[in-house]
C-alpha positions in Angstrom: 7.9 15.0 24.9 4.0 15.9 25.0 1.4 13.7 24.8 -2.3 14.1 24.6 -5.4 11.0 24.8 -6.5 9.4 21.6 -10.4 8.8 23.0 -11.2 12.6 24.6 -14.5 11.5 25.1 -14.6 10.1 28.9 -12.4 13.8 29.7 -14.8 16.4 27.8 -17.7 13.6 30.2 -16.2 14.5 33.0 -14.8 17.9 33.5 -17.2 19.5 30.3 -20.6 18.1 29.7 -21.0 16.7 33.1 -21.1 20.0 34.6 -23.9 21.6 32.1 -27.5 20.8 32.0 -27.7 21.8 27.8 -25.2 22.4 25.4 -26.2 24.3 21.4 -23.5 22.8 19.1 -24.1 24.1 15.4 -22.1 23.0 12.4 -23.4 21.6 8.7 -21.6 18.6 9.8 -22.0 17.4 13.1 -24.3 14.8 11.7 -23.0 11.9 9.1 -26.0 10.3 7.3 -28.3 11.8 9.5 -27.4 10.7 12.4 -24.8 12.0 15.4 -23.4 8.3 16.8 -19.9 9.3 15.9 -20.3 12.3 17.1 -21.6 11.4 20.5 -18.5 8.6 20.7 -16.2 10.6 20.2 -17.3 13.9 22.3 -18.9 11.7 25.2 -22.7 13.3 24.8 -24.6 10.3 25.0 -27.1 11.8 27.5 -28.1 15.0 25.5 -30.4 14.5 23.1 -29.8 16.0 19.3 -31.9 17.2 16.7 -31.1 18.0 12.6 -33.3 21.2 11.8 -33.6 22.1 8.4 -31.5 24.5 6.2 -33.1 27.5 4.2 -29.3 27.2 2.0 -30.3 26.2 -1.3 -27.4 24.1 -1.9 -28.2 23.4 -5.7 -28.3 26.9 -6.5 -26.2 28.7 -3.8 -23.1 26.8 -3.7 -20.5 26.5 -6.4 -17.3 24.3 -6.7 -14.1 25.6 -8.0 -12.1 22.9 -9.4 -8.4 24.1 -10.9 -7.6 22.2 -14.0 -4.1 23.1 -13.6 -3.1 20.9 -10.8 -1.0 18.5 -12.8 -1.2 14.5 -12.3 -2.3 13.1 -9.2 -0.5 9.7 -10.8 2.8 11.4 -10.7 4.8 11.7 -7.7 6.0 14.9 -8.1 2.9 16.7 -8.8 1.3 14.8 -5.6 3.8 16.8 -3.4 3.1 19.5 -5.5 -0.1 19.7 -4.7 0.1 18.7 -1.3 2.4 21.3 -0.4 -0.5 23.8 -0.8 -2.9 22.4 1.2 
Protein backbone atom coordinates (compact mmCIF):
# COMPACT_ATOMS: atom_id res chain seq x y z
CA UNK A 1 0.00 0.00 0.00
CA UNK A 2 1.29 3.66 -0.92
CA UNK A 3 0.25 6.58 0.55
CA UNK A 4 1.08 10.18 -0.13
CA UNK A 5 -0.06 13.67 2.24
CA UNK A 6 -3.32 15.41 1.49
CA UNK A 7 -1.87 19.21 2.56
CA UNK A 8 1.80 19.14 0.59
CA UNK A 9 2.14 22.50 1.57
CA UNK A 10 4.23 22.40 5.05
CA UNK A 11 6.69 19.59 2.81
CA UNK A 12 7.31 21.75 -0.55
CA UNK A 13 7.97 24.74 2.92
CA UNK A 14 10.44 22.84 4.12
CA UNK A 15 12.63 20.87 1.83
CA UNK A 16 11.56 23.31 -1.51
CA UNK A 17 10.86 26.92 -1.02
CA UNK A 18 12.71 27.15 2.25
CA UNK A 19 15.93 26.61 0.61
CA UNK A 20 15.46 29.34 -2.34
CA UNK A 21 15.52 33.06 -2.04
CA UNK A 22 12.99 33.50 -5.40
CA UNK A 23 11.00 31.19 -7.33
CA UNK A 24 9.29 32.34 -11.28
CA UNK A 25 6.04 30.17 -11.45
CA UNK A 26 4.15 30.97 -14.79
CA UNK A 27 0.78 29.52 -15.75
CA UNK A 28 -2.64 31.43 -17.04
CA UNK A 29 -3.97 30.01 -13.90
CA UNK A 30 -2.06 30.24 -10.91
CA UNK A 31 -4.28 33.13 -9.92
CA UNK A 32 -8.33 32.55 -9.24
CA UNK A 33 -10.18 35.96 -9.29
CA UNK A 34 -7.13 37.72 -9.21
CA UNK A 35 -5.69 36.71 -6.43
CA UNK A 36 -3.07 33.64 -5.44
CA UNK A 37 -4.51 32.70 -1.69
CA UNK A 38 -5.27 29.15 -2.76
CA UNK A 39 -2.46 29.00 -4.42
CA UNK A 40 -0.12 30.01 -1.58
CA UNK A 41 -2.23 27.37 0.85
CA UNK A 42 -1.84 24.90 -0.92
CA UNK A 43 1.96 25.14 -2.24
CA UNK A 44 3.17 26.78 1.28
CA UNK A 45 4.53 30.29 -0.48
CA UNK A 46 3.28 32.65 1.87
CA UNK A 47 6.54 34.55 2.17
CA UNK A 48 7.15 35.23 -1.66
CA UNK A 49 5.41 37.90 -2.90
CA UNK A 50 3.28 37.45 -6.46
CA UNK A 51 2.40 39.59 -9.07
CA UNK A 52 -0.39 39.12 -12.22
CA UNK A 53 1.34 40.91 -15.36
CA UNK A 54 -0.71 41.41 -18.18
CA UNK A 55 -1.25 39.21 -21.34
CA UNK A 56 -0.67 40.55 -25.00
CA UNK A 57 -3.30 37.09 -25.88
CA UNK A 58 -6.26 38.57 -27.25
CA UNK A 59 -8.56 36.17 -25.92
CA UNK A 60 -11.75 37.45 -27.77
CA UNK A 61 -10.20 37.11 -30.96
CA UNK A 62 -7.43 34.47 -30.62
CA UNK A 63 -9.10 31.66 -28.85
CA UNK A 64 -11.82 29.45 -30.21
CA UNK A 65 -13.99 26.74 -28.45
CA UNK A 66 -14.81 23.57 -30.11
CA UNK A 67 -17.94 22.15 -28.84
CA UNK A 68 -19.02 18.51 -30.42
CA UNK A 69 -22.71 18.38 -30.89
CA UNK A 70 -22.57 14.77 -31.14
CA UNK A 71 -21.92 13.82 -27.60
CA UNK A 72 -25.31 12.41 -26.91
CA UNK A 73 -27.33 13.15 -23.54
CA UNK A 74 -25.54 14.13 -20.53
CA UNK A 75 -29.20 13.10 -18.79
CA UNK A 76 -28.76 9.50 -19.88
CA UNK A 77 -26.58 7.14 -18.05
CA UNK A 78 -25.16 5.52 -20.72
CA UNK A 79 -24.04 8.35 -22.74
CA UNK A 80 -22.46 9.91 -19.36
CA UNK A 81 -19.94 6.84 -19.42
CA UNK A 82 -19.76 7.40 -22.87
CA UNK A 83 -18.49 10.37 -22.68
CA UNK A 84 -16.49 9.92 -19.75
CA UNK A 85 -14.68 7.23 -21.12
CA UNK A 86 -12.91 9.68 -23.51
CA UNK A 87 -11.81 12.01 -21.28
Amino acid sequence: MSMAPLDVSGILKERLWGKLDSVVLTSATLAIGGHFDFLKRTLGLQDFSFHILASDFDYHNQATVFLPDDLGDLKNEFDRRRINAFV
